[in-house]
C-alpha positions as a Python dict, from the first residue, in 0.01 Angstrom:
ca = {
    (1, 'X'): (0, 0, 0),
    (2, 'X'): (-327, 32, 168),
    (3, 'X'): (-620, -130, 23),
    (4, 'X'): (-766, 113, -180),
    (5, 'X'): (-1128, 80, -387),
    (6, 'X'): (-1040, 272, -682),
    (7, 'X'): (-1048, -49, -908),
    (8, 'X'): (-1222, -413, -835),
    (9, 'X'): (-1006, -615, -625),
    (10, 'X'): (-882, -1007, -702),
    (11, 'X'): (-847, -1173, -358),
    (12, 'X'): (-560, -1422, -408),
    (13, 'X'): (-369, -1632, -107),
    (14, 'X'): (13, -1623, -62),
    (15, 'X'): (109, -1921, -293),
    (16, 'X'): (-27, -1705, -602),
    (17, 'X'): (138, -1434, -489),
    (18, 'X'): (472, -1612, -463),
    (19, 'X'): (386, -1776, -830),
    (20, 'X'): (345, -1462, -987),
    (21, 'X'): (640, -1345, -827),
    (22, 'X'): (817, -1645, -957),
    (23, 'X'): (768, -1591, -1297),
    (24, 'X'): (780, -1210, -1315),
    (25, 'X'): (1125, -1237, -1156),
    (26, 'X'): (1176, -1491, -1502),
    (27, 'X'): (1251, -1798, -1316),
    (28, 'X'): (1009, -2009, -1452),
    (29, 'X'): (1119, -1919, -1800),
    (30, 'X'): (1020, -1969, -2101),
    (31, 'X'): (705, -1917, -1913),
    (32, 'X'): (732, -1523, -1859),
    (33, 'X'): (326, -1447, -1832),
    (34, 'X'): (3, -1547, -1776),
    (35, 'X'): (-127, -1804, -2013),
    (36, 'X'): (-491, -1732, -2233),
    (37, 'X'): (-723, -2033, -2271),
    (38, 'X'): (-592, -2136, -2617),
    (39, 'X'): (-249, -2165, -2423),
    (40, 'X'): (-379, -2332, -2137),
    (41, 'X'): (-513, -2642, -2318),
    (42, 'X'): (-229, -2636, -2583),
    (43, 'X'): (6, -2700, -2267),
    (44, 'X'): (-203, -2909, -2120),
    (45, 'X'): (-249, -3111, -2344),
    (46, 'X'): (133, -3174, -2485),
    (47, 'X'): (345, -3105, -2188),
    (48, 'X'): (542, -2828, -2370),
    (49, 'X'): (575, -2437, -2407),
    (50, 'X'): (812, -2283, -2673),
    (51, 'X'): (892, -2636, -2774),
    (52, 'X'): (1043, -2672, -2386),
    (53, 'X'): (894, -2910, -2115),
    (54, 'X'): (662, -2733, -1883),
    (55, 'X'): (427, -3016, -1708),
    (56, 'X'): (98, -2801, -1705),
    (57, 'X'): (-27, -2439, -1790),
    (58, 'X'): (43, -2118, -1556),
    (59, 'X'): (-284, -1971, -1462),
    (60, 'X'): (-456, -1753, -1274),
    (61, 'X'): (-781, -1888, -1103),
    (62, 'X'): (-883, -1804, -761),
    (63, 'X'): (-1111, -1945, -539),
    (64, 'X'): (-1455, -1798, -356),
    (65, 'X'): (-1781, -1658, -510),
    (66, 'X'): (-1646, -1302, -522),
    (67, 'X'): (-1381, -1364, -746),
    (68, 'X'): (-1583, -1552, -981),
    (69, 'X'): (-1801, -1271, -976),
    (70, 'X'): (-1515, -1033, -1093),
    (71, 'X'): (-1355, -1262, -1343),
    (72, 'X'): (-1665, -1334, -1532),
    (73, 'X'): (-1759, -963, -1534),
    (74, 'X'): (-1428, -845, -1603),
    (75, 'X'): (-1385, -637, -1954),
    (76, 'X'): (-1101, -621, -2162),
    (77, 'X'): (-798, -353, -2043),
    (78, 'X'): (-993, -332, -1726),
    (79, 'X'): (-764, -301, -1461),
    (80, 'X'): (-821, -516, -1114),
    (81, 'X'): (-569, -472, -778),
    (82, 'X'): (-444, -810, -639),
    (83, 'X'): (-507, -834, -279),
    (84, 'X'): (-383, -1058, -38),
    (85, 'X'): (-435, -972, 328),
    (86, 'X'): (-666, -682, 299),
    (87, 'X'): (-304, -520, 121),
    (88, 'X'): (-289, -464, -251),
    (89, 'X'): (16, -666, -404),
    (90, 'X'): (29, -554, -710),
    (91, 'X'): (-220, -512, -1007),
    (92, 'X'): (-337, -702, -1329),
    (93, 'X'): (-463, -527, -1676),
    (94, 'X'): (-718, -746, -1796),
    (95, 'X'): (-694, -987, -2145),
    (96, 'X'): (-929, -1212, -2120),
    (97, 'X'): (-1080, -1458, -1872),
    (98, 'X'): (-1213, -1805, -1907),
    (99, 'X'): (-1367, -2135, -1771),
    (100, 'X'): (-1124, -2415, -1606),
    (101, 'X'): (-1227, -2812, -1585),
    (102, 'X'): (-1107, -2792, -1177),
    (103, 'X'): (-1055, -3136, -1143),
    (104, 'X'): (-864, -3179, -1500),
    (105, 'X'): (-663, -2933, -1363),
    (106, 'X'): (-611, -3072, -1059),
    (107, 'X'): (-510, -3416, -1239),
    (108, 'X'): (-233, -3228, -1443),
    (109, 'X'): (-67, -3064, -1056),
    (110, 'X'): (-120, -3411, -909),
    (111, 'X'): (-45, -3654, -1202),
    (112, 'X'): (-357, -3857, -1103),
    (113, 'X'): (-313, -3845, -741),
    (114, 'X'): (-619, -3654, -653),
    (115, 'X'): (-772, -3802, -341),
    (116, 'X'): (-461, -3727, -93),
    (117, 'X'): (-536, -3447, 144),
    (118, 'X'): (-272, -3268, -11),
    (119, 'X'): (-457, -3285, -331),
    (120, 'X'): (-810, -3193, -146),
    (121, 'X'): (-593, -2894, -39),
    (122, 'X'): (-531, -2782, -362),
    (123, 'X'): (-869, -2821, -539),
    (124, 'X'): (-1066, -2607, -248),
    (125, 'X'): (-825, -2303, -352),
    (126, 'X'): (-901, -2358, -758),
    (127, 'X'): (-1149, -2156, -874),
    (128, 'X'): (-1405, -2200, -1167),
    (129, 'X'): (-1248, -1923, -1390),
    (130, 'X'): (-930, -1798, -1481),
    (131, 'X'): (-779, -1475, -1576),
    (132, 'X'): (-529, -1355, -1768),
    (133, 'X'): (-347, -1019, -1844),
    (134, 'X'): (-3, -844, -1765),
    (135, 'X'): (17, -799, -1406),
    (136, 'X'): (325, -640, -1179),
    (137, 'X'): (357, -731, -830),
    (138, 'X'): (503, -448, -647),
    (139, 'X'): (840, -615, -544),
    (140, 'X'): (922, -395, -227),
    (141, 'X'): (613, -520, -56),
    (142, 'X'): (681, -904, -179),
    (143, 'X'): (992, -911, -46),
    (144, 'X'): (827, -821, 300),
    (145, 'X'): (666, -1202, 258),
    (146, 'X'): (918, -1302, 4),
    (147, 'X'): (1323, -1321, 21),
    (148, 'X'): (1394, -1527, -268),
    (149, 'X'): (1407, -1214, -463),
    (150, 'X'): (1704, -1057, -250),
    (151, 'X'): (1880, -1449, -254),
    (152, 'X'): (1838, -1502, -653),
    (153, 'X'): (2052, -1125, -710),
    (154, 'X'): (2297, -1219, -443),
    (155, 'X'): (2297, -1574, -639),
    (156, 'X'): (2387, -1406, -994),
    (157, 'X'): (2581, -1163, -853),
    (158, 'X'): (2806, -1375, -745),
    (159, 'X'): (2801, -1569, -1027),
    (160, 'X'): (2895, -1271, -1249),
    (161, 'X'): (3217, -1166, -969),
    (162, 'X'): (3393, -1454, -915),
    (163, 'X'): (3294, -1587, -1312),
    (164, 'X'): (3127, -1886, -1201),
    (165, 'X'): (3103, -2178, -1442),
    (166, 'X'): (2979, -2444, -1229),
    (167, 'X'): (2729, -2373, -1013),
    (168, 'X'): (2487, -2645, -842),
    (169, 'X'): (2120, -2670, -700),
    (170, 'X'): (1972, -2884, -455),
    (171, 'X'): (1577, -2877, -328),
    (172, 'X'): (1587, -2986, 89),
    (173, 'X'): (1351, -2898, 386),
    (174, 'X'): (1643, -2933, 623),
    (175, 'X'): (1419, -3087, 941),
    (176, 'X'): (1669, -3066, 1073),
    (177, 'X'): (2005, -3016, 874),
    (178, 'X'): (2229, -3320, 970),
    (179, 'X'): (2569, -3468, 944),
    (180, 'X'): (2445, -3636, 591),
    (181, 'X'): (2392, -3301, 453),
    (182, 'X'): (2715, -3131, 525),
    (183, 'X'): (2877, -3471, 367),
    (184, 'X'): (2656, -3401, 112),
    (185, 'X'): (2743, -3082, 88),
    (186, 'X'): (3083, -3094, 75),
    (187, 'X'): (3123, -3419, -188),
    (188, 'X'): (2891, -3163, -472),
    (189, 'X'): (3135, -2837, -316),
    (190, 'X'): (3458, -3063, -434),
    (191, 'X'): (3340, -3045, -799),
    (192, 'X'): (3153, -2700, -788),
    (193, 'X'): (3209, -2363, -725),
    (194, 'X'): (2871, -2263, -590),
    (195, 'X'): (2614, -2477, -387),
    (196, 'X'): (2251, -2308, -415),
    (197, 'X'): (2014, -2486, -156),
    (198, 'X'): (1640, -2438, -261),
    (199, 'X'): (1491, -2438, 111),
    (200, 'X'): (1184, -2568, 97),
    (201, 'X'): (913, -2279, 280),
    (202, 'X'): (588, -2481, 413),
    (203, 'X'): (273, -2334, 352),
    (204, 'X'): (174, -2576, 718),
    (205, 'X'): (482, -2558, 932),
    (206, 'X'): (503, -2892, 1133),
    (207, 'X'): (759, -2929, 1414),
    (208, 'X'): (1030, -2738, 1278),
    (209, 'X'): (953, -2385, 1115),
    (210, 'X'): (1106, -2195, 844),
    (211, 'X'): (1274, -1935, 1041),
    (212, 'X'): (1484, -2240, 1281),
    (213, 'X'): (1564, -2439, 971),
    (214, 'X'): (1669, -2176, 811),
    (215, 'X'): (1896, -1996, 1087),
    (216, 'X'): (2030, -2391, 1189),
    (217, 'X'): (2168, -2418, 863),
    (218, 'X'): (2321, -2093, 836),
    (219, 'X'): (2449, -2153, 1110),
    (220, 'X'): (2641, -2455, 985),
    (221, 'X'): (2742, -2305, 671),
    (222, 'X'): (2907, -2054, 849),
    (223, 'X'): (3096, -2220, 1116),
    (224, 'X'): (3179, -2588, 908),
    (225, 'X'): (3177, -2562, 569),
    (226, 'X'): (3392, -2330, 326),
    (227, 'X'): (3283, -1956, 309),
    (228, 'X'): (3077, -1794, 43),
    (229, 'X'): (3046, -2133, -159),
    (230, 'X'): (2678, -2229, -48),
    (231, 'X'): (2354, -1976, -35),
    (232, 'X'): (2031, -2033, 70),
    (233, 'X'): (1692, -1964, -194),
    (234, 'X'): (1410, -1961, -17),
    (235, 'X'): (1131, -2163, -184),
    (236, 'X'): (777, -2175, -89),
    (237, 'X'): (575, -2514, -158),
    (238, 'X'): (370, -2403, -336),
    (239, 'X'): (108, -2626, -485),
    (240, 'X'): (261, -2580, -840),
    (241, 'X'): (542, -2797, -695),
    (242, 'X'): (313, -3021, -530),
    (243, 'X'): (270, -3344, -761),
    (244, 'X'): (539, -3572, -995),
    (245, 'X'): (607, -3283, -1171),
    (246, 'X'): (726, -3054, -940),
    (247, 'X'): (1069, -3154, -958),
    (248, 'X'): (1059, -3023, -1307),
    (249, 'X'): (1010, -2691, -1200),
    (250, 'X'): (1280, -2728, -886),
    (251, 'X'): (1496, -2795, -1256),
    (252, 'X'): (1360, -2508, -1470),
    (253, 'X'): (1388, -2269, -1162),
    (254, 'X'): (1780, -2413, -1074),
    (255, 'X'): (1811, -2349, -1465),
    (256, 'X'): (1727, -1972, -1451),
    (257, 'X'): (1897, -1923, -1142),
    (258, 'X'): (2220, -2025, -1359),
    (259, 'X'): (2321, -2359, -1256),
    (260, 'X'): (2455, -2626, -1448),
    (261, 'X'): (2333, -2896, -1262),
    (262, 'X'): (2070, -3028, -1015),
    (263, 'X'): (2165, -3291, -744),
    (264, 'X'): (1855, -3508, -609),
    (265, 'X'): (1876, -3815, -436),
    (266, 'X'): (1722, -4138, -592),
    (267, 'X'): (1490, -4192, -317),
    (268, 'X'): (1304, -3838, -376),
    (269, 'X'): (962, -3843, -384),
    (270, 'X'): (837, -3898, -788),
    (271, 'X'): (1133, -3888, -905),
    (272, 'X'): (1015, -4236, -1079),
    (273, 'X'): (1370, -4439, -1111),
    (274, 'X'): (1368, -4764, -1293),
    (275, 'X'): (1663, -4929, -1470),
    (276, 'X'): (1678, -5007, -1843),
    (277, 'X'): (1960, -5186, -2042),
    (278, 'X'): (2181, -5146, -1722),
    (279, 'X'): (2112, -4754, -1759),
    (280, 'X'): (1908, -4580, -1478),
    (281, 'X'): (1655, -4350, -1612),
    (282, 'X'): (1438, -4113, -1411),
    (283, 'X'): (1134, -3870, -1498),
    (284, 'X'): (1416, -3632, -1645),
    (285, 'X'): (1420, -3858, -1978),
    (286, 'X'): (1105, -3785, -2094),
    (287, 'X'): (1164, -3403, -2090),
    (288, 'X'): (1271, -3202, -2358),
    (289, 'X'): (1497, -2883, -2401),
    (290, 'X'): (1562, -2856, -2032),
    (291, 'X'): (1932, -2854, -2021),
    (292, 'X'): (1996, -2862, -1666),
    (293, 'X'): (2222, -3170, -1576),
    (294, 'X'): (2068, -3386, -1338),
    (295, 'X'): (2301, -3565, -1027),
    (296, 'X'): (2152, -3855, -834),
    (297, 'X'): (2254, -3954, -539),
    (298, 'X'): (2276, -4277, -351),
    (299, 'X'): (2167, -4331, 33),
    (300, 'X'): (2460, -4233, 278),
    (301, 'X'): (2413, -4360, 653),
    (302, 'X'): (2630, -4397, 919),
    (303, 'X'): (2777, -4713, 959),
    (304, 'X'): (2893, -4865, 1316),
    (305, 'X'): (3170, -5083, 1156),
    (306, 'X'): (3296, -4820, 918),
    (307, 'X'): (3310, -4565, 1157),
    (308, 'X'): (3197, -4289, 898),
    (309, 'X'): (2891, -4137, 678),
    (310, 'X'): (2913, -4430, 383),
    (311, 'X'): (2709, -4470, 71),
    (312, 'X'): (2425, -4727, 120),
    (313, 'X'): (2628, -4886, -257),
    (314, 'X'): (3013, -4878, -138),
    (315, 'X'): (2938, -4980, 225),
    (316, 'X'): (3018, -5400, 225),
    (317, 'X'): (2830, -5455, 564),
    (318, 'X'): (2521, -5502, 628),
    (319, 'X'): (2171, -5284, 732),
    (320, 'X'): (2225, -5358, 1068),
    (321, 'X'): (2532, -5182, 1076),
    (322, 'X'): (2370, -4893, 946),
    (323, 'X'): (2220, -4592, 1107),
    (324, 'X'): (1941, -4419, 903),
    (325, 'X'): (1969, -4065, 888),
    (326, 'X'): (1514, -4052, 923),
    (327, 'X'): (1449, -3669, 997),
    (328, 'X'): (1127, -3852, 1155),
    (329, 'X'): (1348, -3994, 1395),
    (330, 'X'): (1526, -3713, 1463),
    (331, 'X'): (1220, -3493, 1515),
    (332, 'X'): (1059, -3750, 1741),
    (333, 'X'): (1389, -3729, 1936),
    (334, 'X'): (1338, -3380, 1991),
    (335, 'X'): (992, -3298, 2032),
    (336, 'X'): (1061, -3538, 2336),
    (337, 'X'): (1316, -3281, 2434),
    (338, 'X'): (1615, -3531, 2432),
    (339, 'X'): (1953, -3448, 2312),
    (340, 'X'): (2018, -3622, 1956),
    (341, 'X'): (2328, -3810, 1907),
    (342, 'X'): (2608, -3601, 1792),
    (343, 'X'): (2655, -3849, 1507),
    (344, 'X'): (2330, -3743, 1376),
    (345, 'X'): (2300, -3391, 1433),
    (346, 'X'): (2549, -3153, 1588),
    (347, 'X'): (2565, -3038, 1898),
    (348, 'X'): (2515, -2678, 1821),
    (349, 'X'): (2200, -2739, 1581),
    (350, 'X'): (2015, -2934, 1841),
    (351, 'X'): (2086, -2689, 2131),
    (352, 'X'): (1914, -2440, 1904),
    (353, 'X'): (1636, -2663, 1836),
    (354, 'X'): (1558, -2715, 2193),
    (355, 'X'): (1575, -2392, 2292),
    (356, 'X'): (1292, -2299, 2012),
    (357, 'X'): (1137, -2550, 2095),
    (358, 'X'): (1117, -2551, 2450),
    (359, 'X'): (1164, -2220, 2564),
    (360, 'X'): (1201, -2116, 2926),
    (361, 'X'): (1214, -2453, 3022),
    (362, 'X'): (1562, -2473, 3229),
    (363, 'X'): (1473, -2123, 3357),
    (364, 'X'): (1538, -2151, 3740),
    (365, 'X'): (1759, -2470, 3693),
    (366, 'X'): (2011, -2203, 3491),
    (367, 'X'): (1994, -1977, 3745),
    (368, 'X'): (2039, -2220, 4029),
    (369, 'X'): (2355, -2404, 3902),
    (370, 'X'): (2507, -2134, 3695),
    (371, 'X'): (2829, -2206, 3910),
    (372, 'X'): (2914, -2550, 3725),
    (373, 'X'): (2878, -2331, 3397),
    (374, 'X'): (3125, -2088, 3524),
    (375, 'X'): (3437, -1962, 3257),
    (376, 'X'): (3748, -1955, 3417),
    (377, 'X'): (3642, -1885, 3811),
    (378, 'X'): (3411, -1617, 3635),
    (379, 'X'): (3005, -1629, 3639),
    (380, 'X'): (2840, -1552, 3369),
    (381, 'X'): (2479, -1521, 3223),
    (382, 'X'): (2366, -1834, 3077),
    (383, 'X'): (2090, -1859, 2761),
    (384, 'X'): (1883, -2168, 2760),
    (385, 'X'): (2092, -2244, 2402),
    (386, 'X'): (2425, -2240, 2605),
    (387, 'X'): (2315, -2461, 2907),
    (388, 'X'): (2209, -2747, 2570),
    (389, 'X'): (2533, -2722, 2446),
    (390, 'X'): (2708, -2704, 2822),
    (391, 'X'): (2450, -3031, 2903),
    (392, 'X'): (2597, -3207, 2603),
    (393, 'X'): (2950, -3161, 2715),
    (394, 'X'): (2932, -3309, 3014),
    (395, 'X'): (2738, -3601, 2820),
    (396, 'X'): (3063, -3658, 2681),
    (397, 'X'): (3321, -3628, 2921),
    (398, 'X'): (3478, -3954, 2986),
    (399, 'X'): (3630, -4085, 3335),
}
């Protein structure tokens, strides 16, 4: 839909888009609208909504002088278009708007941590007032920026044809998807009949975007693992999911996606283990009414005298026998265009890696010595993907 000038316009960014989105589509239920001021603080201030645990209110309140402008002139059943990208999105019928304490706000996202440039980030797009009203994003032009829409009926269509009862979530940025998570994989796919991998969506790619992550590890659930037992939900990071809390909302969101259980690893960001009476407790404990079952899991690494991917608790050697599974490492590996060990990543993922990430850069070497790459007597043209994975092969042939 064309920008149009019949009614004031609301500029908003992407991340309220895909918020909106997020809880029209009900899956960040109880919370199903746009919270008034009287809501705001009464959330705010206890943690809850509908007697459930919901870290901090939903809100509308974009930055930049125009929009306060419009929010503070704004009457009652007014009607204002929400425009991102010089494109209307959808529109919202005007309740009531309202002045926000920015940095109190900020403080509930972050939990305190408000000086990180993450959290400087966020407070630059909070604006002075808030709005709320029923609004309606127009779906078929979301889904044009947003698939998780598409993935979540695929997700509970499934779970309505094959009856699943035990279906699990689990929040990764995949940079890039490794040997550790197809063991992962696999070890929560022996108790489950449904793996639902909330792919983290960057609003600031870094060395690995979206799109590659995402078609690497489709491209492993289709060739290694079993078939129709894992789908992908895309899910942009937004900065509701920024601070300690967040992982709350990866839980409410897993909830109303209809899974019965959430498996995060114990060294996730503010996730806040501690032990207690021989009892490991994590931020989970001190929600209420969420009823999502949460799965933590120990470090795996590879270990040299094992000869396998080994939990960092059942392994009886020692950290120098282990090999760390850092997707820092591995990204430094191949922004310096070197082949990963097959150990770490497989061949196939890092041939598609370098070929993103390098592109054109064998060019004239492929076309020079496409006779070592020939099939069966038989030349053939060569992509820049195939002469990785033909490299990487000859890496291994022994004499």
């Amino acid at each position: 839909m064309e920008l149009q000038r019949k009614n004031k316009s609301l500029f908003i960014d992407k991340e309220a888009i895909f918020a909106l989105l997020l809880c029209q589509e009900g899956l960040l239920y109880p919370v199903t609208h746009l919270m008034d001021e009287a809501k705001m603080l009464e959330v705010d201030k206890t943690g809850l909504y509908n007697n459930q645990s919901f870290p901090f209110s939903f809100i509308l309140a974009p930055a930049g002088k125009r929009n306060e402008e419009i929010i503070k002139t704004a009457t009652k059943g007014e009607v204002l278009d929400l425009v991102y990208n010089n494109q209307v999105y959808g529109t919202l019928k005007v309740n009531s708007s309202f002045f926000i304490d920015k940095k109190e706000r900020l403080l509930k996202i972050m939990s305190g941590d408000i000086y990180s440039q993450k959290a400087q980030d966020i407070y630059r797009r909070l604006g002075n007032y808030a709005i709320c009203g029923e609004y309606s994003i127009i779906t078929s032009l979301a889904n044009n920026c947003f698939d998780n829409r598409i993935a979540k009926d695929k997700i509970l269509q499934f779970k309505k044809n094959a009856k699943a009862q035990s279906i699990t979530s689990m929040v990764l940025d995949a940079s890039p998807i490794t040997r550790i998570h197809e063991h992962i994989f696999r070890l929560i796919l022996d108790k489950n009949q449904l793996l639902i991998l909330l792919l983290l969506r960057k609003q600031n790619e870094d060395l690995l975007d979206f799109q590659i992550r995402k078609e690497c590890l489709e491209y492993v659930i289709e060739n290694f693992l079993p078939k129709g037992k894992i789908m992908i939900f895309p899910l942009d990071n937004i900065y509701l999911f920024a601070g300690a809390h967040g992982i709350i909302l990866d839980a409410i969101l897993s909830q109303n996606l209809g899974c019965e259980r959430i498996v995060i690893g114990e060294n996730y960001p503010n996730l806040a283990i501690y032990y207690d009476h021989q009892k490991i407790h994590s931020i989970f404990d001190t929600t209420k009414n969420i009823k999502i079952k949460v799965k933590l899991l120990s470090e795996f690494v590879y270990c040299n005298q094992c000869n396998t991917i080994i939990s960092t608790k059942t392994c009886p050697h020692g950290k120098h026998h282990h090999i760390n599974y850092s997707s820092n490492f591995i990204q430094s590996i191949l922004k310096a265009g070197l082949i990963p060990p097959t150990i770490l990543v497989r061949k196939e993922v890092s041939a598609k890696i370098l070929s993103h990430l390098f592109p054109k850069r064998f060019q004239h070497i492929i076309k020079q010595y496409q006779t070592m790459f020939s099939k069966n007597g038989i030349l053939q043209e060569q992509s820049e993907e195939d002469f990785y994975l033909k490299l990487i092969e000859l890496y291994q042939t022994h004499l």
